[in-house]
C-alpha positions as CSV (number, residue, x, y, z in Angstrom):
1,X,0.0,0.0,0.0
2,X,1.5,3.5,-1.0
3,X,0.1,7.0,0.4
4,X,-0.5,7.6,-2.9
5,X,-3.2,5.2,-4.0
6,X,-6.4,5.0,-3.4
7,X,-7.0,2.5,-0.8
8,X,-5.0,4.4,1.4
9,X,-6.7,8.0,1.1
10,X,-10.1,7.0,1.0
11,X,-9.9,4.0,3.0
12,X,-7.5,2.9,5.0
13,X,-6.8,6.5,6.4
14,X,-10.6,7.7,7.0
15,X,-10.5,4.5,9.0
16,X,-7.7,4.9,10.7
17,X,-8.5,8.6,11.9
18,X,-12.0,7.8,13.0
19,X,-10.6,4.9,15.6
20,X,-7.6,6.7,16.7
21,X,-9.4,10.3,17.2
22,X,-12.7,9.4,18.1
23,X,-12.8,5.7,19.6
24,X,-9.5,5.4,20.9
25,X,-9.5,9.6,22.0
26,X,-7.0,10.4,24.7
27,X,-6.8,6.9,25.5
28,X,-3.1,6.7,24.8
29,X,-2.0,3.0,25.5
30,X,-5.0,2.1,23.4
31,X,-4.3,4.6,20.5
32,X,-0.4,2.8,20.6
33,X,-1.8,-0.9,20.5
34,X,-3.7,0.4,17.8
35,X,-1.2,2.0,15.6
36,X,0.6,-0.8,15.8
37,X,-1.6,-3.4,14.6
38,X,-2.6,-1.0,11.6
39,X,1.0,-0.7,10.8
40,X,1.4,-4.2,10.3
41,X,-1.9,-4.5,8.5
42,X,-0.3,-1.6,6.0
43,X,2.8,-3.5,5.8
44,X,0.9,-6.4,5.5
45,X,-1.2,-5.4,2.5
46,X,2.1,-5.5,0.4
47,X,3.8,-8.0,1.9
48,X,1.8,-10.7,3.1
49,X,4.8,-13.0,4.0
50,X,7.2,-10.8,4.4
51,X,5.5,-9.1,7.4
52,X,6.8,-12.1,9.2
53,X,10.3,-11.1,8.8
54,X,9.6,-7.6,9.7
55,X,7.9,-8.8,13.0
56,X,10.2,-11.1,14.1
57,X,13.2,-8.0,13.5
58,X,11.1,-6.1,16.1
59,X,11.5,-9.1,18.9
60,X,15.2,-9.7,18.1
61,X,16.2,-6.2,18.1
62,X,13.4,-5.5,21.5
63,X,15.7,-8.7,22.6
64,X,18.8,-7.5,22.1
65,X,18.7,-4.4,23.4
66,X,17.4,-5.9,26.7
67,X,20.5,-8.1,27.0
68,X,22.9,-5.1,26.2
69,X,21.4,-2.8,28.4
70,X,21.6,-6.0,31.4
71,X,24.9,-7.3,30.5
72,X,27.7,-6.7,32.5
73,X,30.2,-3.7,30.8
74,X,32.5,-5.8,28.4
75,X,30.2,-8.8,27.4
76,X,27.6,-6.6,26.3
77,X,29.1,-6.5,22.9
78,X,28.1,-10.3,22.5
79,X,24.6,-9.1,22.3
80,X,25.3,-5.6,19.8
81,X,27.4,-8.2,17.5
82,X,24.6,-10.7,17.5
83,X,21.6,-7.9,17.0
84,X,23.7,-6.3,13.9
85,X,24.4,-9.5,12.3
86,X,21.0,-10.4,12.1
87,X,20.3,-7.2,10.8
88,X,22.7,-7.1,8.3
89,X,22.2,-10.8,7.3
90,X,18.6,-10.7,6.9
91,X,19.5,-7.5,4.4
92,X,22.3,-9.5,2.8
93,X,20.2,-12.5,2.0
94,X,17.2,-10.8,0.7
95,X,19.2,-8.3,-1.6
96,X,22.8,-9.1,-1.6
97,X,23.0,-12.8,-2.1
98,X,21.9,-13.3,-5.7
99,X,24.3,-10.6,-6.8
100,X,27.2,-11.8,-4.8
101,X,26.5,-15.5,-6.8
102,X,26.1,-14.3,-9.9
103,X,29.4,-12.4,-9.7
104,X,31.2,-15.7,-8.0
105,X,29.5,-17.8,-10.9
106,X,31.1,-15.1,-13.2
107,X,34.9,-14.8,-11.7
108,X,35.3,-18.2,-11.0
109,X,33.0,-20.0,-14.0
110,X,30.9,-21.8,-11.7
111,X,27.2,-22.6,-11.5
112,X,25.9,-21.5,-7.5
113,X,22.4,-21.4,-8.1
114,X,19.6,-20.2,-5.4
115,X,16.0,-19.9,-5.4
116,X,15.7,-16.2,-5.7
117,X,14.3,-14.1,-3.3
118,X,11.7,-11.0,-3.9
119,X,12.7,-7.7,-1.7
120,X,11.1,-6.9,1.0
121,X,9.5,-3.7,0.9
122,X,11.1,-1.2,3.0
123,X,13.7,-3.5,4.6
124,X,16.7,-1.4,4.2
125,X,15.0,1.4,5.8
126,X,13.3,-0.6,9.2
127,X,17.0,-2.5,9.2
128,X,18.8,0.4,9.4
129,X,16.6,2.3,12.0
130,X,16.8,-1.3,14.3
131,X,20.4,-1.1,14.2
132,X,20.6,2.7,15.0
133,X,18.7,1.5,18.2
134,X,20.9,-1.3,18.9
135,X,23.9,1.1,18.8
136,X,22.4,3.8,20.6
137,X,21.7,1.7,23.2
138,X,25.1,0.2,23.3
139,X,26.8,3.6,23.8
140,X,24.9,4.1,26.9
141,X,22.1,6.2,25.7
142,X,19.4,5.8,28.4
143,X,16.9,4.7,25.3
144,X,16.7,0.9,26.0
145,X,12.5,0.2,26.0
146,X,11.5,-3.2,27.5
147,X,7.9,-2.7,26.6
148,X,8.1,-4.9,23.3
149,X,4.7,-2.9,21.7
150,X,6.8,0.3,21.8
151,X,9.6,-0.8,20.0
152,X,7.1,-2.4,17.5
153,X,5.6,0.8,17.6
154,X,8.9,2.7,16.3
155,X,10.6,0.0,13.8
156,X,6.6,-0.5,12.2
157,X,5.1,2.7,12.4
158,X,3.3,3.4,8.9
159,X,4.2,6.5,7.9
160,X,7.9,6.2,8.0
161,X,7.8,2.6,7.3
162,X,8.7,2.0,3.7
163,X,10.7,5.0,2.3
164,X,12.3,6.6,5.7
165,X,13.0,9.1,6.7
166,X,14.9,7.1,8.8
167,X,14.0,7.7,12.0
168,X,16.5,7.4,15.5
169,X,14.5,5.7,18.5
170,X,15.9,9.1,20.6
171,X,13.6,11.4,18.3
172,X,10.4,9.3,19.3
173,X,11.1,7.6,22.6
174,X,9.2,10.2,24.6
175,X,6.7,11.0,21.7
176,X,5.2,7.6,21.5
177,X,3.9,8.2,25.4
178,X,3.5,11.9,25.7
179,X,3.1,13.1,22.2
180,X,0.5,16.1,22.4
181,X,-2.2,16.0,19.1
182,X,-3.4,19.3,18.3
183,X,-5.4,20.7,15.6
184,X,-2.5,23.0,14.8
185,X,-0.2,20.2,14.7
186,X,-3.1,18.5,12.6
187,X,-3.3,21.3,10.3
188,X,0.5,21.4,9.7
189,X,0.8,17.9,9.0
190,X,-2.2,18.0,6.7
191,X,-0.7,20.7,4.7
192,X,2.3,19.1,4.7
193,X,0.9,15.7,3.1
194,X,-0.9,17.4,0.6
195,X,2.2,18.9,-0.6
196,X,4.0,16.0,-0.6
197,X,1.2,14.0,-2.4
198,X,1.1,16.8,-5.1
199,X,4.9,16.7,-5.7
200,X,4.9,12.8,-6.3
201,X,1.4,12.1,-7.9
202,X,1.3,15.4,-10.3
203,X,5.2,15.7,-10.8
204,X,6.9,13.0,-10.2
205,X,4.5,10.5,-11.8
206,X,4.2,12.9,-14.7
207,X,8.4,13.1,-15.5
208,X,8.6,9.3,-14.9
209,X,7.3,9.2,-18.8
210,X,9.8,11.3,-20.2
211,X,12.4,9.5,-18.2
212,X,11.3,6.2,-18.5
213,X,11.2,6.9,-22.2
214,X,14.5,8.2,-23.0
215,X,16.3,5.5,-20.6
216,X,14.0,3.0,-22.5
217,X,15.0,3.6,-25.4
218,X,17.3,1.9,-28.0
219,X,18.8,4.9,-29.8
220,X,18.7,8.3,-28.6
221,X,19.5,11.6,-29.6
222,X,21.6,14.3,-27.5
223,X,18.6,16.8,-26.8
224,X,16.1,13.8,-25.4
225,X,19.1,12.5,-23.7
226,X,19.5,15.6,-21.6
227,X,16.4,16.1,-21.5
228,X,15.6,12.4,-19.7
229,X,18.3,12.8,-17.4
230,X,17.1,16.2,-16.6
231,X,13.1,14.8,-16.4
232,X,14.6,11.7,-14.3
233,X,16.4,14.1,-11.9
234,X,13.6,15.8,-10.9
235,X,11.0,12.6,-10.6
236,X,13.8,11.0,-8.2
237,X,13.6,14.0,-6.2
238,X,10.0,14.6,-5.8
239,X,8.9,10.8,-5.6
240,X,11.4,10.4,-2.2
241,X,10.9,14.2,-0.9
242,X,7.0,14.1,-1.8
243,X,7.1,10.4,0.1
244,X,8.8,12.2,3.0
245,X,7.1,15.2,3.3
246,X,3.8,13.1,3.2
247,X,5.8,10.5,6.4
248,X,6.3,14.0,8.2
249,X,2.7,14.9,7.8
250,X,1.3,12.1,8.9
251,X,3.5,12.2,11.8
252,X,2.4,15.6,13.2
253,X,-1.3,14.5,12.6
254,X,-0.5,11.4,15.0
255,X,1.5,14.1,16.8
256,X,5.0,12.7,15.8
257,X,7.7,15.5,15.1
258,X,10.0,13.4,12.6
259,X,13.3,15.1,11.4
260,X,13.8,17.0,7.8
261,X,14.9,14.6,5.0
262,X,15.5,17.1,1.9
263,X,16.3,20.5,2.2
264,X,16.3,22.0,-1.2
265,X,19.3,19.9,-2.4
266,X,19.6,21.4,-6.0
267,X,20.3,24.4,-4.6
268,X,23.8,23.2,-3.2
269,X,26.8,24.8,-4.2
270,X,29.3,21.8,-3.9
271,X,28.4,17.7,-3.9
272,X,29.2,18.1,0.0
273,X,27.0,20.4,0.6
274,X,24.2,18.3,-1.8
275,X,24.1,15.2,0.3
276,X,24.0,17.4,3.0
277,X,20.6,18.1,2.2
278,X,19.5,15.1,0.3
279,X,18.4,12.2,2.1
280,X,19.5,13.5,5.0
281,X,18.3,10.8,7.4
282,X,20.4,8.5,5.6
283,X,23.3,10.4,5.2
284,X,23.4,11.3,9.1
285,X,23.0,7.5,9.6
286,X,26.2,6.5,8.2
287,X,28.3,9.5,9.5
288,X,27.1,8.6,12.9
289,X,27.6,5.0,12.9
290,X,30.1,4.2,10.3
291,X,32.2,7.7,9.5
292,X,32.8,8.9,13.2
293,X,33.5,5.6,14.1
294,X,36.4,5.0,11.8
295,X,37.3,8.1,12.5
296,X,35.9,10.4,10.6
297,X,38.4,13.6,9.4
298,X,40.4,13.6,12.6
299,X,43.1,11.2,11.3
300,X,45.9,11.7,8.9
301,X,45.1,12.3,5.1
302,X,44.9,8.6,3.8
303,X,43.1,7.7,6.8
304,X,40.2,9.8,6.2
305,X,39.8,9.1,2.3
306,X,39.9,5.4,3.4
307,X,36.8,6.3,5.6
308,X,35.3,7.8,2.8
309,X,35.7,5.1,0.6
310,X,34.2,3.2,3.3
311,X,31.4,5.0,3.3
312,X,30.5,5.8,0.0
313,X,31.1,2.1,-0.8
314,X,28.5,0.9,1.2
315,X,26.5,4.2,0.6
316,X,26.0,3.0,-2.7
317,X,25.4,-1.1,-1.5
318,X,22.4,0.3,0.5
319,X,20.6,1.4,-2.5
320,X,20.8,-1.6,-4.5
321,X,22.5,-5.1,-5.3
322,X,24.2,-3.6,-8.9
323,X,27.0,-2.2,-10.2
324,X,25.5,0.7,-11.4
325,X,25.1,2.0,-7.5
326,X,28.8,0.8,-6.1
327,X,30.3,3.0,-9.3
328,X,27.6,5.9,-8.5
329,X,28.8,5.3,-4.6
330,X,32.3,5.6,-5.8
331,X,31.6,8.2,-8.1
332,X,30.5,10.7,-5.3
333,X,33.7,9.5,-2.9
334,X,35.8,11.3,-5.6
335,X,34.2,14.5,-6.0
336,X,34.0,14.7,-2.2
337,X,37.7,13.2,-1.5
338,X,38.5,16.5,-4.0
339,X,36.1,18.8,-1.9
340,X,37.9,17.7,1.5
341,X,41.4,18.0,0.2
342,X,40.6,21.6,-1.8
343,X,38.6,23.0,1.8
344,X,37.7,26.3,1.4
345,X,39.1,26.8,-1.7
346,X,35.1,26.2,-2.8
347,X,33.7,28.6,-1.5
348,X,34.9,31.5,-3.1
349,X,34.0,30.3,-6.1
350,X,31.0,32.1,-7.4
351,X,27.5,31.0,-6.0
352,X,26.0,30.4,-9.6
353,X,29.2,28.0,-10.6
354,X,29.1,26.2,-8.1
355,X,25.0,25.2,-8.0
356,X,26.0,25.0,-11.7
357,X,29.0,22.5,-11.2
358,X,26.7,20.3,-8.6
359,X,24.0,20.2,-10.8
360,X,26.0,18.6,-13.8
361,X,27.6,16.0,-11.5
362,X,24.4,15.2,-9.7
363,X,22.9,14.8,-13.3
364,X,25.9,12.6,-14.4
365,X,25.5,10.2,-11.1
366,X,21.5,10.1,-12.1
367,X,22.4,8.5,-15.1
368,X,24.9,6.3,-13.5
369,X,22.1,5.5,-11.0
370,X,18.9,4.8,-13.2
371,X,21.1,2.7,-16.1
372,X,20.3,-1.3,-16.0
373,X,23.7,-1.6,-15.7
374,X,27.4,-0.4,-16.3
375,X,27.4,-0.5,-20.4
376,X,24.2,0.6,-20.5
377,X,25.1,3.8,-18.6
378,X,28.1,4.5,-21.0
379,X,26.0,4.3,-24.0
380,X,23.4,6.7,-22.5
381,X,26.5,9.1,-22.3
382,X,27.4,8.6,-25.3
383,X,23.9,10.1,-26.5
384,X,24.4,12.4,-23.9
385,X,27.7,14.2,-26.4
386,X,26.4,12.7,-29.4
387,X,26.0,16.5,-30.2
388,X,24.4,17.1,-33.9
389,X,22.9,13.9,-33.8
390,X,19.5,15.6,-34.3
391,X,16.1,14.4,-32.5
392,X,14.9,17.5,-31.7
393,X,11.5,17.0,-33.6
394,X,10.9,14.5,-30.7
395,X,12.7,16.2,-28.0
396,X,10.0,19.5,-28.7
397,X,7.3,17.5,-28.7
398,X,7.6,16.4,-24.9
399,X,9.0,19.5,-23.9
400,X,5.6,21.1,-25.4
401,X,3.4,18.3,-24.1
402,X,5.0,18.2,-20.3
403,X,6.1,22.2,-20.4
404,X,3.7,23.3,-17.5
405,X,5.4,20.7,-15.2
406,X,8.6,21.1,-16.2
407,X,8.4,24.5,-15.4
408,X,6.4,24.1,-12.3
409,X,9.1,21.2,-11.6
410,X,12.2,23.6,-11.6
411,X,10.3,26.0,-9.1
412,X,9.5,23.8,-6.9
413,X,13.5,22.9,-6.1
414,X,13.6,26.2,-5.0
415,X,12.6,27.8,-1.5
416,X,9.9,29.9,-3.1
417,X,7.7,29.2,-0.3
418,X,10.4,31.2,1.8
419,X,11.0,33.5,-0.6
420,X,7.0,34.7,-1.2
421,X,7.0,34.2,3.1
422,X,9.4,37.4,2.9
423,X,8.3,39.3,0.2
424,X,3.9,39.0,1.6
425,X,4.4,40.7,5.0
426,X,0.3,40.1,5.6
427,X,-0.2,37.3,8.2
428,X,-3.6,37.5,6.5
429,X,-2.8,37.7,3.1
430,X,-0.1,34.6,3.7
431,X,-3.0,32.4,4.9
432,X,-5.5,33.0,2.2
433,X,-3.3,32.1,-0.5
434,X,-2.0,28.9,1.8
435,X,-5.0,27.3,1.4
436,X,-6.1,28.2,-1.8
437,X,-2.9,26.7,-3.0
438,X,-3.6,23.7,-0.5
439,X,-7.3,23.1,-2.0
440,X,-5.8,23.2,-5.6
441,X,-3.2,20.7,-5.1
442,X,-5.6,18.5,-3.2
443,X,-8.1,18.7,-5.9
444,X,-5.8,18.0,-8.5
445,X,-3.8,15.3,-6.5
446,X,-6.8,13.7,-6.2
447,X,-8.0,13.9,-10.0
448,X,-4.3,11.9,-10.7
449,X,-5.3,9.4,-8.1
450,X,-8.4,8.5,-9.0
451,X,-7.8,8.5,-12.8
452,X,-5.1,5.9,-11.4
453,X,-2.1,7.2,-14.0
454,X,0.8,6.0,-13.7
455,X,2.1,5.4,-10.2
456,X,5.8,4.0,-9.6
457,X,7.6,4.7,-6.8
458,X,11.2,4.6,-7.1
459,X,12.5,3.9,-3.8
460,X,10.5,0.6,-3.4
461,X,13.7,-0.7,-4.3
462,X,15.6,0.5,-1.8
């Protein structure tokens, strides 16, 4: 089930809002129990079996983290080592094995064969926040919950579920007993879904044909090679940030405050400062628990671009069992191993060449990212400087057919929320337009979703 079908608007969510705010009202260990079982139901709905697998992470992890908070200093990291490696084996199994066999059967000229196994939705996201609890608690935090339900609660909870952002038990250990609901808090979040279901339902649905097209196709001409990467650029960005803003407001309806997971990222001036705002849940994740660690920037120069290596290595394993994401992994450690050793040196570069020098490598490592594979990225940039190859009778076309959301796409990577915010000074004024914007979006989110057009999401495969 995805926020933006159907089902879940004008089903599953009516349903849910009418027992949680009006059965289950103020009741707050009843309202928990609740959630929890329509978070596995949601889950469920997808992934019939798989739910199985996501349940029995909650008890091992719950388990775990009971045993290294009791555990004597020293042998609790018997318990850590045990919790991670289940983690990290159940995420190797169900989407690393099958590559690592297929490249053994290709190195070596054997024939390892195994049943394969379908991805679980969402597993790399409820892993990772399960292991972020594990470690937490390990380091002392005072976050280890023995009440099995609540750690259900945080590993299951529907909204941030499947696509992150990936939440840390800290940011929700108090919430999930004395969260406050209000109708401001309500109204925030309600506003903030709508946005998010606007971005992925009118925009990003709508680019995924002009993307899927050009990386479809055969040959290709320069213009609708630019253009595809360009289209595919955006649709990434506003199916994961529409997904998250639409988590985060459904959060703050429940009365959840969940971290900021995008922050305008084509705006950055340097590829450091762009996954510092994109994905940001996940990028804190593995500075926290695998950067810092290692040591992070406070060792000696080869040290550190080890570290980085490290990182981006695995940053690119997380997002898929392919080549095509350890070479885009790789491909960022470079730029930002050149970022690190030039320092400062960036910054006094003009603002416009530098969004202008991100935004060509970030394009680049899209390609890279949405290719089937390796040779099949090199032949895309191929079309890519294929310059005078013509195509443009085609390219026209779907700029003329998708020009409104194209345009309305490019806008919307920039803060010009903030911006209008500064420029309207009446409180008033500021509202009115708010939710006449709000209603529009709605009604015309709603017009996609009922017509039921087409509806990918990307980061199911994550």
């Amino acid at each position: 089930m995805v926020f933006s079908s159907s089902i879940f608007l004008f089903a599953f969510l009516p349903i849910v809002f009418l027992f949680y705010f009006v059965i289950f009202r103020k009741k707050r260990k009843p309202q928990n129990i609740f959630l929890f079982i329509v978070s596995i139901v949601f889950y469920a709905w997808g992934e019939p079996i798989f739910v199985l697998l996501m349940l029995a992470t909650i008890v091992v992890n719950w388990f775990c983290a009971i045993r290294i908070n009791k555990t004597a200093c020293g042998k609790n990291k018997l318990w850590l080592t045990l919790g991670i490696v289940y983690n990290v084996g159940i995420l190797f199994v169900f989407k690393y094995l099958l590559f690592v066999l297929d490249n053994l059967n290709l190195i070596f000229n054997t024939n390892l064969l195994i049943k394969g196994f379908s991805l679980p939705i969402g597993i790399s996201f409820f892993t990772f926040q399960a292991m972020s609890y594990l470690i937490d608690v390990y380091r002392g935090k005072d976050l280890v919950q023995r009440n099995l339900l609540y750690v259900g609660l945080y590993i299951s909870f529907f909204p941030q579920l499947i696509a992150g952002p990936i939440v840390r038990y800290e940011t929700v250990a108090d919430q999930i007993n004395n969260r406050t609901e209000s109708y401001e808090l309500f109204s925030e979040g309600t506003a903030r879904f709508i946005f998010g279901l606007s971005k992925k339902v009118i925009l990003a649905n709508s680019l995924a044909i002009i993307a899927d097209t050009a990386f479809g196709g055969t040959t290709l001409a320069c213009s609708m090679a630019w253009l595809g990467a360009i289209a595919y650029a955006l649709q990434i960005f506003f199916d994961f940030s529409g997904y998250s803003d639409m988590a985060i407001g459904l959060g703050k309806m429940f009365g959840f405050k969940f971290n900021e997971n995008f922050n305008y990222p084509y705006t950055a001036r340097s590829i450091s400062e762009f996954w510092r705002r994109w994905h940001i849940s996940m990028g804190t994740w593995f500075r926290d628990y695998v950067y810092f660690p290692l040591g992070g920037s406070r060792v000696k120069k080869p040290r550190m671009i080890l570290n980085l290596f490290i990182v981006w290595l695995l940053t690119g394993l997380w997002h898929g069992a392919n080549w095509t994401f350890i070479v885009w992994g790789l491909y960022y450690f470079c730029f930002i191993v050149i970022e690190k050793l030039i320092g400062k040196k960036l910054n006094s570069v003009p603002k416009v060449f530098g969004v202008l020098y991100t935004l060509i490598l970030v394009l680049f490592g899209w390609v890279l990212f949405r290719s089937d594979n390796i040779a099949a990225a090199f032949t895309y940039f191929k079309a890519m400087f294929s310059f005078g190859s013509g195509g443009w009778d085609i390219t026209l076309i779907y700029i003329k057919e998708n020009a409104v959301i194209l345009v309305f796409g490019v806008l919307a990577c920039m803060p010009i929320v903030t911006w209008c915010g500064r420029v309207i000074k009446n409180e008033y004024l500021k509202l009115s337009l708010k939710i006449i914007v709000l209603i529009i979006l709605a009604a015309v989110s709603v017009v996609y979703v009922v017509k039921g057009t087409y509806n990918p999401f990307i980061y199911f495969n994550f």
